[in-house]
Every structure is written in structure tokens, then in C-alpha cells.
N, CA, C and O atoms as a GROMACS GRO file, in nm:
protein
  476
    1UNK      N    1  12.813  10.372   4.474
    1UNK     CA    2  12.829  10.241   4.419
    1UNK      C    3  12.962  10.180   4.464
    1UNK      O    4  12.978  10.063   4.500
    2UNK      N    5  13.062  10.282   4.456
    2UNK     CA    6  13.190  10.264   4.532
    2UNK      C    7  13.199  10.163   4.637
    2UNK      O    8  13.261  10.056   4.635
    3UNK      N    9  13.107  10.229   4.754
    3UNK     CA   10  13.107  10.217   4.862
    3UNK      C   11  13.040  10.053   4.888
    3UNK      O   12  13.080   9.984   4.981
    4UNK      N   13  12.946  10.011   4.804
    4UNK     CA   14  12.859   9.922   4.781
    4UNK      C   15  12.944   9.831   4.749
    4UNK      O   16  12.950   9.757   4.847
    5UNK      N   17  13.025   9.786   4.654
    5UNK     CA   18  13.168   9.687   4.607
    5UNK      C   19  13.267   9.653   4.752
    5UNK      O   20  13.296   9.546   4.806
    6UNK      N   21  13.300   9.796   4.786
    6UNK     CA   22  13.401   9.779   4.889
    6UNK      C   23  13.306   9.674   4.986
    6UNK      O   24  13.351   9.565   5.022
    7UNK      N   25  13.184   9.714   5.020
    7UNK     CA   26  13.177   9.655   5.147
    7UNK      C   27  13.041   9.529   5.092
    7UNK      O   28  12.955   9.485   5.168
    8UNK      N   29  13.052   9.503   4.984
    8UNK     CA   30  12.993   9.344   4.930
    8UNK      C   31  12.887   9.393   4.959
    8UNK      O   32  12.839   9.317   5.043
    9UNK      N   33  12.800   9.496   4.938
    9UNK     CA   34  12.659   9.524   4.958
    9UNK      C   35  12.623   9.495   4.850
    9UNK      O   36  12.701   9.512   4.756
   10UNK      N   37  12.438   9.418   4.817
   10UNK     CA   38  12.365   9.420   4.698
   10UNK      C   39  12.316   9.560   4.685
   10UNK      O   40  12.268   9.619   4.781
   11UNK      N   41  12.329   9.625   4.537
   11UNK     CA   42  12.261   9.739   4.536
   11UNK      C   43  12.160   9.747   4.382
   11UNK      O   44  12.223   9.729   4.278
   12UNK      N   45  12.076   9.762   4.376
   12UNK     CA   46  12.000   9.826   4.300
   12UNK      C   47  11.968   9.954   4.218
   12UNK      O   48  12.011  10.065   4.252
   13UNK      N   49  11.898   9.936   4.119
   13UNK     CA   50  11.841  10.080   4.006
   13UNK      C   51  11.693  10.124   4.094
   13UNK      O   52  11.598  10.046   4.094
   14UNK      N   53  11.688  10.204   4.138
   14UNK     CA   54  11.488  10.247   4.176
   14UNK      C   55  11.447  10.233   4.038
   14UNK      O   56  11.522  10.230   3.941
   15UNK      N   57  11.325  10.224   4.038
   15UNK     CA   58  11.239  10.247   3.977
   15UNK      C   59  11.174  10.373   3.966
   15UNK      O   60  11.090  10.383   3.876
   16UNK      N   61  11.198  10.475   4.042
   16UNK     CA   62  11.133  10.563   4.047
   16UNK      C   63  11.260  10.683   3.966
   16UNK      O   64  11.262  10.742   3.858
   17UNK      N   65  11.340  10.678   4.068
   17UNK     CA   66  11.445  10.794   3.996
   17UNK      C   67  11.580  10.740   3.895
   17UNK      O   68  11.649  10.812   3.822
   18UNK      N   69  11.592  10.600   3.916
   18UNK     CA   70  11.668  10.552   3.840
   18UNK      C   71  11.871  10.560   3.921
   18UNK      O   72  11.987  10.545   3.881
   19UNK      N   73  11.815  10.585   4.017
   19UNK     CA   74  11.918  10.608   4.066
   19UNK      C   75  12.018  10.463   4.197
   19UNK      O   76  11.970  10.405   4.294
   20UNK      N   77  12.119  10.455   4.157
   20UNK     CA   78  12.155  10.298   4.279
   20UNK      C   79  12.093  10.346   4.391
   20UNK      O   80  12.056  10.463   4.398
   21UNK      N   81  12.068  10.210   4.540
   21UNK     CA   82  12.110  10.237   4.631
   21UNK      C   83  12.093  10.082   4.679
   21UNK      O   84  12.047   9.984   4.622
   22UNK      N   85  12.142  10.099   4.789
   22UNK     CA   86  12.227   9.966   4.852
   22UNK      C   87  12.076   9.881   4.909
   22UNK      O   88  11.972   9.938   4.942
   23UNK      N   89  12.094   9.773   4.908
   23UNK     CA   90  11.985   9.713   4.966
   23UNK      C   91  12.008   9.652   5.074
   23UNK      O   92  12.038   9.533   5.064
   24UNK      N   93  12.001   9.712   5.205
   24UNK     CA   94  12.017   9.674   5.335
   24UNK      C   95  11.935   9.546   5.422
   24UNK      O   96  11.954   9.429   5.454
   25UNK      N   97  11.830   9.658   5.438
   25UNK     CA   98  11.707   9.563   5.511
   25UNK      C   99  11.616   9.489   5.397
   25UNK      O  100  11.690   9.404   5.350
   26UNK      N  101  11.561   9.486   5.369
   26UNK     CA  102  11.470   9.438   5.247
   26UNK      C  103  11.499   9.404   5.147
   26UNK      O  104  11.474   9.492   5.064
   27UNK      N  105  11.551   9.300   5.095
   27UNK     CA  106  11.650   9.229   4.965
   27UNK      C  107  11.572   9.258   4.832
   27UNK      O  108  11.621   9.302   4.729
   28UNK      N  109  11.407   9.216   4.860
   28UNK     CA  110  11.309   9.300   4.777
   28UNK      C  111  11.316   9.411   4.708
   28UNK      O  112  11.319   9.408   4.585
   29UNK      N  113  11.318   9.525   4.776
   29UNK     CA  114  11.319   9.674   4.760
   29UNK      C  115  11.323   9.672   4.623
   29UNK      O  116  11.394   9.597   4.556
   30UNK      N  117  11.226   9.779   4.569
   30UNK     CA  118  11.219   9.841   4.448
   30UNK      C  119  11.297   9.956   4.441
   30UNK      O  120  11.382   9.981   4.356
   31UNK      N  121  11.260  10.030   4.545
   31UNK     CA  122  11.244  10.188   4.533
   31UNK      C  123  11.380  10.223   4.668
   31UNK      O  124  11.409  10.150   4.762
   32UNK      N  125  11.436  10.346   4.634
   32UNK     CA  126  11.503  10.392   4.716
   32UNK      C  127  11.442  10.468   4.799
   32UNK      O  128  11.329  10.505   4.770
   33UNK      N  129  11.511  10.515   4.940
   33UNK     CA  130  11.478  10.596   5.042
   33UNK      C  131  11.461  10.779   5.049
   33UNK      O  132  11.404  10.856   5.126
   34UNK      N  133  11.559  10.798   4.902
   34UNK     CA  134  11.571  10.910   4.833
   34UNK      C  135  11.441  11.016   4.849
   34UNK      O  136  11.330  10.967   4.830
   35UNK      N  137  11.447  11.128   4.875
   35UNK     CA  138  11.356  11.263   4.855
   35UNK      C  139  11.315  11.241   4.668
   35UNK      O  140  11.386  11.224   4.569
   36UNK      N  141  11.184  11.252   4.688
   36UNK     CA  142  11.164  11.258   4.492
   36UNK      C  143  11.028  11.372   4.546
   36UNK      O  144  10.941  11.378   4.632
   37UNK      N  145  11.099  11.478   4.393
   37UNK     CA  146  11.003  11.586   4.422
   37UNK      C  147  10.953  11.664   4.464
   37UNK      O  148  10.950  11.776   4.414
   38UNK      N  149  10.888  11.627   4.587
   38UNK     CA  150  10.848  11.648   4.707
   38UNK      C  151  10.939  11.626   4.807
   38UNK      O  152  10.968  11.511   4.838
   39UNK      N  153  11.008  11.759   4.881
   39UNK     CA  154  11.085  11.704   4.967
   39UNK      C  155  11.030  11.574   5.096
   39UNK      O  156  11.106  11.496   5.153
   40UNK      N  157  10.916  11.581   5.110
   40UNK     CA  158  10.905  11.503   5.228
   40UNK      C  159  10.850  11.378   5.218
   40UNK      O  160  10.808  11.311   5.313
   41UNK      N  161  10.850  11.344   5.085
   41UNK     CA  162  10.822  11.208   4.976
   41UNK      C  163  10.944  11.158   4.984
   41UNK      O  164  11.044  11.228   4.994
   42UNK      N  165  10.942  10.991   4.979
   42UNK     CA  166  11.045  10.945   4.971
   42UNK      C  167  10.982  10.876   4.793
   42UNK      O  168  10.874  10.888   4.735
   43UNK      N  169  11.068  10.829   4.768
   43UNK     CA  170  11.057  10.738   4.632
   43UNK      C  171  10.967  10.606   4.689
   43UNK      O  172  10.868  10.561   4.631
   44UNK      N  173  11.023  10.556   4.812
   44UNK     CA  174  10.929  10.467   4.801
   44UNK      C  175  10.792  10.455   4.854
   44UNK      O  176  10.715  10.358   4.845
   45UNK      N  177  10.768  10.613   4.931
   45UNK     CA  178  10.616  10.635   4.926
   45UNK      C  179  10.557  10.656   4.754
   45UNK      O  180  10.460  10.600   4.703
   46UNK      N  181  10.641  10.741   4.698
   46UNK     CA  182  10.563  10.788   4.565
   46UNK      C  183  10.576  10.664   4.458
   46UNK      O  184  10.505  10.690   4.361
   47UNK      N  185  10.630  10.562   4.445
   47UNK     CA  186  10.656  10.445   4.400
   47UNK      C  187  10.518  10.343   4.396
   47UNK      O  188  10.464  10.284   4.302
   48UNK      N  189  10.478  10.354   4.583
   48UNK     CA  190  10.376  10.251   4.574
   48UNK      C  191  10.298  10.315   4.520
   48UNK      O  192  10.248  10.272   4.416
   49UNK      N  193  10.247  10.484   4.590
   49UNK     CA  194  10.145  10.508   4.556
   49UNK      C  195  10.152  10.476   4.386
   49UNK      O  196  10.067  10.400   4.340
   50UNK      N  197  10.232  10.522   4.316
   50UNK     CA  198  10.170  10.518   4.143
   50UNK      C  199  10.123  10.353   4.124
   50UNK      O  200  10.020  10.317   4.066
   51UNK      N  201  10.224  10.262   4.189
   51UNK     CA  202  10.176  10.118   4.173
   51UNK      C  203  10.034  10.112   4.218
   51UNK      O  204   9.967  10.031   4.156
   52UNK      N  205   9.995  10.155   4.278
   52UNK     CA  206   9.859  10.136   4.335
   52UNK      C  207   9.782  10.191   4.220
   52UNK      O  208   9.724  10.103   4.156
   53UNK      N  209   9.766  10.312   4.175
   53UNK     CA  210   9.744  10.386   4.066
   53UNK      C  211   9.694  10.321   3.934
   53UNK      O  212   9.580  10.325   3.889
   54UNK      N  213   9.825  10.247   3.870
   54UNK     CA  214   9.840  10.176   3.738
   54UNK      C  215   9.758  10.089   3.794
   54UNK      O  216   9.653  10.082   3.730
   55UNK      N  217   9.762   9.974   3.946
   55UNK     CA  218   9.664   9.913   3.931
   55UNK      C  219   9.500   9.929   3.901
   55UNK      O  220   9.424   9.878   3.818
   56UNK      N  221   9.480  10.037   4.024
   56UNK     CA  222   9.341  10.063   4.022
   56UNK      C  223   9.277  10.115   3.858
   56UNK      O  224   9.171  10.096   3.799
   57UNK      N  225   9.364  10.165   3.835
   57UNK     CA  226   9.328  10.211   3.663
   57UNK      C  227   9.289  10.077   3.567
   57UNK      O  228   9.195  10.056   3.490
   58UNK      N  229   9.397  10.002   3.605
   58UNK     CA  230   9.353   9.808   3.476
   58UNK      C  231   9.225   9.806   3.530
   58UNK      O  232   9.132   9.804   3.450
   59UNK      N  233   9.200   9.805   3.648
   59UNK     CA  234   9.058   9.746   3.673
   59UNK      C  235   8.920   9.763   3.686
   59UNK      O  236   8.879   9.740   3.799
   60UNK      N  237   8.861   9.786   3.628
   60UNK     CA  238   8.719   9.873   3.640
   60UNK      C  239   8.656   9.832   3.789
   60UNK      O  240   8.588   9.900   3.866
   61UNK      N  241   8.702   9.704   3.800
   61UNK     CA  242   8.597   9.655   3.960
   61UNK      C  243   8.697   9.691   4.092
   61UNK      O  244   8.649   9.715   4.202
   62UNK      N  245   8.812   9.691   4.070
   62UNK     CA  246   8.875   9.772   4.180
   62UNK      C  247   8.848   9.932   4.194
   62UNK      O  248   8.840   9.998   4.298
   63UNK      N  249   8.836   9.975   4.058
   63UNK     CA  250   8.782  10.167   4.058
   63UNK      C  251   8.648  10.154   4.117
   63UNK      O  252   8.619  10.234   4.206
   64UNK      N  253   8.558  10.060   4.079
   64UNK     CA  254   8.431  10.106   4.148
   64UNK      C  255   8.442  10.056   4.257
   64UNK      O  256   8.367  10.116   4.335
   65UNK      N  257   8.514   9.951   4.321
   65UNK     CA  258   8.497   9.939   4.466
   65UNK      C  259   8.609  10.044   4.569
   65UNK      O  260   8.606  10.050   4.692
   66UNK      N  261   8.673  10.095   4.506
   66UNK     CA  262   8.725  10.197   4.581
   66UNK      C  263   8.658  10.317   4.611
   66UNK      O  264   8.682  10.384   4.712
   67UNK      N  265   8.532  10.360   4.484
   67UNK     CA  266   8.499  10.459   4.465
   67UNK      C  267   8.351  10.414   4.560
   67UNK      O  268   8.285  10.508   4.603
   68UNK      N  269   8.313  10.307   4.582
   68UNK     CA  270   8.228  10.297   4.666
   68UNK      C  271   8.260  10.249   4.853
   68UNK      O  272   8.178  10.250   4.944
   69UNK      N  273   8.366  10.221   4.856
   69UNK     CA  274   8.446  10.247   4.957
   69UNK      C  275   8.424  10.326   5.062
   69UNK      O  276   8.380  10.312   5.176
   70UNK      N  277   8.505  10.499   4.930
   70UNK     CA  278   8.524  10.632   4.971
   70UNK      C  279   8.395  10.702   4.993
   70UNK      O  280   8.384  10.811   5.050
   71UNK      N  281   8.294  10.626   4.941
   71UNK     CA  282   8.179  10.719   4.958
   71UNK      C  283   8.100  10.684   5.071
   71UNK      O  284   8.033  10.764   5.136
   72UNK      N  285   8.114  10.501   5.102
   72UNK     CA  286   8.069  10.522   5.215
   72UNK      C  287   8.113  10.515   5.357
   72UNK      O  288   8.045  10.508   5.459
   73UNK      N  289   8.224  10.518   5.343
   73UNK     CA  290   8.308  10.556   5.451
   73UNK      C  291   8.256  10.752   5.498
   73UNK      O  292   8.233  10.812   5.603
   74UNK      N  293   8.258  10.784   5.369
   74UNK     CA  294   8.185  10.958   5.439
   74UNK      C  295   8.054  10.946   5.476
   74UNK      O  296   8.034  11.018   5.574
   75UNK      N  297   7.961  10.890   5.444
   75UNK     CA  298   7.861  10.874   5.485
   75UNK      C  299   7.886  10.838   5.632
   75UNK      O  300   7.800  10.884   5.708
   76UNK      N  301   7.972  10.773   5.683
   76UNK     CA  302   7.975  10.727   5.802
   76UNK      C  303   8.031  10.822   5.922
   76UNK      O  304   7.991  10.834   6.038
   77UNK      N  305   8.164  10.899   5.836
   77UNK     CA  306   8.208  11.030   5.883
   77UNK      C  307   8.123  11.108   5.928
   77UNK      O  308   8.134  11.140   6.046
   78UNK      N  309   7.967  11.182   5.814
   78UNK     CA  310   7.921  11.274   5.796
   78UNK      C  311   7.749  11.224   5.854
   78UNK      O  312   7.649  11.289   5.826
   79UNK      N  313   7.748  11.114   5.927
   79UNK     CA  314   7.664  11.044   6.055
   79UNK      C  315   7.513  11.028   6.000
   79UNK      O  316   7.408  11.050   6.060
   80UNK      N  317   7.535  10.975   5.847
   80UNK     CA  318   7.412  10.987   5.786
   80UNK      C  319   7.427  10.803   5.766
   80UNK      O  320   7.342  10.737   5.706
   81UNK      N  321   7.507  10.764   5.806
   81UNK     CA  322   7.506  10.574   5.877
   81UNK      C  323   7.598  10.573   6.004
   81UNK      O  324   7.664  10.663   6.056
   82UNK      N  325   7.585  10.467   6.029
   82UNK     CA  326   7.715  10.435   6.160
   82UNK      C  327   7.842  10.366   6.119
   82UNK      O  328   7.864  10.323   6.006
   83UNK      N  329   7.913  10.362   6.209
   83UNK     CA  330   8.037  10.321   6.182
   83UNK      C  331   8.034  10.169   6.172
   83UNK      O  332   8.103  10.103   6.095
   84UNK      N  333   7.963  10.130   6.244
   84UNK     CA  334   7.871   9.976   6.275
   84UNK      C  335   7.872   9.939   6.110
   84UNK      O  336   7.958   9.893   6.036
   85UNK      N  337   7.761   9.975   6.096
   85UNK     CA  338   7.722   9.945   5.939
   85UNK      C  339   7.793   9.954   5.817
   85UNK      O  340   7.758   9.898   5.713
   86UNK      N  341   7.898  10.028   5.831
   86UNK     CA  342   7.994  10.083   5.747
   86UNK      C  343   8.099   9.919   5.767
   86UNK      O  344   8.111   9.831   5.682
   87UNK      N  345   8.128   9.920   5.830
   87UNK     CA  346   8.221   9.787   5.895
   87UNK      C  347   8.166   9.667   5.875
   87UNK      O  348   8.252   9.582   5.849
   88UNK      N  349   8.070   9.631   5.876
   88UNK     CA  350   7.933   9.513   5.836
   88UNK      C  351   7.970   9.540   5.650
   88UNK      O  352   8.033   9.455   5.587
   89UNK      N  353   7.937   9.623   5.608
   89UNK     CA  354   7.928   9.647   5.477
   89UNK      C  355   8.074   9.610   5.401
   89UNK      O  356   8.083   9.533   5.306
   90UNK      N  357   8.188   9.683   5.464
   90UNK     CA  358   8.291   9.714   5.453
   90UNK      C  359   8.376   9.507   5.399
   90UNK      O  360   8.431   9.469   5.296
   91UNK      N  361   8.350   9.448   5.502
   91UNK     CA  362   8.370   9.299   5.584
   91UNK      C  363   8.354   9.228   5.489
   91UNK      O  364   8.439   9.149   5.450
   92UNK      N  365   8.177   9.255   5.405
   92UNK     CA  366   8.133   9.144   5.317
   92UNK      C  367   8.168   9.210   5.165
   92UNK      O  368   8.155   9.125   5.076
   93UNK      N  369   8.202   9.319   5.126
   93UNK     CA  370   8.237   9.381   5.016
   93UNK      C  371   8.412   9.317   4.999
   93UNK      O  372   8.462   9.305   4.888
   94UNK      N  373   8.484   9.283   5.119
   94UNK     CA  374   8.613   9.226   5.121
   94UNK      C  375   8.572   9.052   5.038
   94UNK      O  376   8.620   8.974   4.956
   95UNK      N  377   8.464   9.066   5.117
   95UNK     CA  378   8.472   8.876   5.098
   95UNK      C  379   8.392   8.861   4.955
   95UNK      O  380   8.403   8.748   4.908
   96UNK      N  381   8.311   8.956   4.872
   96UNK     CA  382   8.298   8.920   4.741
   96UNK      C  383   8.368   9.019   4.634
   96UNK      O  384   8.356   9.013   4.511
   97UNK      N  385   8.428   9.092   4.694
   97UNK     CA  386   8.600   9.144   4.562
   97UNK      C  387   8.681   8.981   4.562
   97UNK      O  388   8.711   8.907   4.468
   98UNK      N  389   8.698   8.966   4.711
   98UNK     CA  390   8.760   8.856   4.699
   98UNK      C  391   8.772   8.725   4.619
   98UNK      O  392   8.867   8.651   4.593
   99UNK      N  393   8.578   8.724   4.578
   99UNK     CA  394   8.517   8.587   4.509
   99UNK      C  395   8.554   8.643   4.393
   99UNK      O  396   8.604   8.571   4.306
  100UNK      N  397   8.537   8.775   4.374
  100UNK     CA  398   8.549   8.841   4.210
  100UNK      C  399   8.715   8.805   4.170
  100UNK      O  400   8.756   8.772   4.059
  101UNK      N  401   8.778   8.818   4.269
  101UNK     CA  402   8.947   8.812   4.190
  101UNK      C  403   8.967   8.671   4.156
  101UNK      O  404   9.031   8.640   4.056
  102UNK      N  405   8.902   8.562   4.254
  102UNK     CA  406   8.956   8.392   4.220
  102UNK      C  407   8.844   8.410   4.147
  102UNK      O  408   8.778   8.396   4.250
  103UNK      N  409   8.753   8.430   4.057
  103UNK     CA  410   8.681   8.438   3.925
  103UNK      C  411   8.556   8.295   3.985
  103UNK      O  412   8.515   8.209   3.907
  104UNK      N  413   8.526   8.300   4.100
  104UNK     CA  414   8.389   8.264   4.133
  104UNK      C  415   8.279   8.348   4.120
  104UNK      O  416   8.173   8.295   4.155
  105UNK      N  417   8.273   8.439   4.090
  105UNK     CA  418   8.214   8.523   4.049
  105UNK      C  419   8.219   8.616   3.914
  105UNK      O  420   8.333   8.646   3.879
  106UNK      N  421   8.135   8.654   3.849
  106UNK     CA  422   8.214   8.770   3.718
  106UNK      C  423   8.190   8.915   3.772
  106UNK      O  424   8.109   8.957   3.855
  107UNK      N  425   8.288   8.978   3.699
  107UNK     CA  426   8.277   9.098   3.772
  107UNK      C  427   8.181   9.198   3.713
  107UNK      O  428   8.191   9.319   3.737
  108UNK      N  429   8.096   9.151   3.642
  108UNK     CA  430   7.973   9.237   3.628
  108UNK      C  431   7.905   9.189   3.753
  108UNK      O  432   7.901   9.278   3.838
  109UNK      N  433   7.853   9.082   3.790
  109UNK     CA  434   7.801   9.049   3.923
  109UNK      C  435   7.829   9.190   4.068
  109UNK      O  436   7.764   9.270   4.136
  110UNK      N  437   7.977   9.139   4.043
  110UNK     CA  438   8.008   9.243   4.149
  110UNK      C  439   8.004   9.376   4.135
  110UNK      O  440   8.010   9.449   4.233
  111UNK      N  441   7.993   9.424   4.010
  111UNK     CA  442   7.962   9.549   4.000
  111UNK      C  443   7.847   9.578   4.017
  111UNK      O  444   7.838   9.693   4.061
  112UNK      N  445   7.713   9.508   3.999
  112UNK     CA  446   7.564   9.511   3.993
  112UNK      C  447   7.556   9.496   4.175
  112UNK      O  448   7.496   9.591   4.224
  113UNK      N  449   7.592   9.420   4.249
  113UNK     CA  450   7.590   9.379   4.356
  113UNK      C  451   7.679   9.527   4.426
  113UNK      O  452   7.624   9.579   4.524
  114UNK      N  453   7.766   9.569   4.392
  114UNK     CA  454   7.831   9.682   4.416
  114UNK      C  455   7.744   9.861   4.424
  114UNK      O  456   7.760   9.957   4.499
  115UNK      N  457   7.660   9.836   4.316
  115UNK     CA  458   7.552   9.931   4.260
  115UNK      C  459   7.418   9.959   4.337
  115UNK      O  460   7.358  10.065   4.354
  116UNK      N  461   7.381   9.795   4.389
  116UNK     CA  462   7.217   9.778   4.464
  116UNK      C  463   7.259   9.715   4.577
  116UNK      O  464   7.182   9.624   4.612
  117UNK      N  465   7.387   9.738   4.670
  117UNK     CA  466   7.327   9.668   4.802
  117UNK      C  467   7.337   9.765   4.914
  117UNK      O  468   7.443   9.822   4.939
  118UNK      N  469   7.242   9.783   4.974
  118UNK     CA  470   7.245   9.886   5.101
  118UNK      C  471   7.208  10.037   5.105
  118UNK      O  472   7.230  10.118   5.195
  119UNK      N  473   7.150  10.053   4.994
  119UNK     CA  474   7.112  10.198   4.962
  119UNK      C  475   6.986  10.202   5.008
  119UNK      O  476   6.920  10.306   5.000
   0.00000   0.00000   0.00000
């Protein structure tokens, strides 16, 4: 922190370990560059990932579209579709989460539509 005064750097609290560090490149920054845990984790890998986390958890239509995602992305791996189709699927599942978040849609829709298309 010393060092941060002397030389007029902005520095910050992480969020993750609670600990300063200087904010160089990215004025933004949440998270420090710091080892957490895992030596080969930085804080601000393990940072987003939990942000990602807490999100996908609020949302029931982000859990099921992730969880239908992951499944058919293996299907595509495991050559029981193509990669083609997976990408076609993939494209228009972007463009009605999308309708679901600006609330042109409800997200039971997209979950029902999520449930019966392409099986």
C-alpha cells in the first residue's frame, strides 16, 4: 500500500481475498492477480468463475440453458449429431435466451421451447 501512495497508484480491496492491490491496467478490476487456494488459480480466475456461479444459480432459464448447452454439445463430441447442427441449434438458442432476457418472451416459453426443439 506503501508503495501505491508513493507512486500515486489507484489501489483496491479484491473481492475475493480481501487483500489491496494496485490497479494498473484495468481501472475496473475487481479481483487481484494473487494465487487463491489453488496455486495455479489466480483470484481473478476464481472470482469470475463464482460470479458466473451466483449468476447461473438466480436463474432457472440460464441453468437449463446451460444444462442443455452441455448436453448437446456431447452429443456432437460423441457423433450421435454433427457439429453443423449443434452450431445451427447453438445460433438460434442465442437469439431466443436473448428474446427471454429483454422479456419478449416469458421464460416459461423458453423453457418449453428449450425442452421440445430438436429431439
Amino acid at each position: 500500500m506503501r508503495k501505491c501512495n508513493r507512486r500515486k497508484l489507484p489501489f483496491r480491496i479484491c473481492k475475493n481475498c480481501r487483500r489491496y492491490f494496485a490497479l494498473s491496467r484495468n481501472k475496473n478490476a475487481e479481483y487481484c492477480e494473487h494465487p487463491f487456494a489453488v496455486p495455479t488459480k489466480t483470484c481473478k480466475e476464481i472470482g469470475a468463475l463464482n460470479q458466473w456461479e451466483r449468476k447461473k444459480a438466480d436463474s432457472p432459464a440460464l441453468k437449463a440453458y446451460t444444462h442443455e448447452y452441455k448436453r448437446r454439445f456431447a452429443w456432437s463430441r460423441y457423433g450421435k449429431t454433427t457439429e453443423e447442427v449443434f452450431y445451427q441449434w447453438a445460433e438460434l438458442a442465442k437469439l431466443i435466451w436473448d428474446a427471454c432476457l429483454h422479456r419478449e418472451i416469458t421464460i416459461e416459453t423458453f423453457l418449453e421451447w428449450l425442452r421440445h426443439v430438436g429431439i
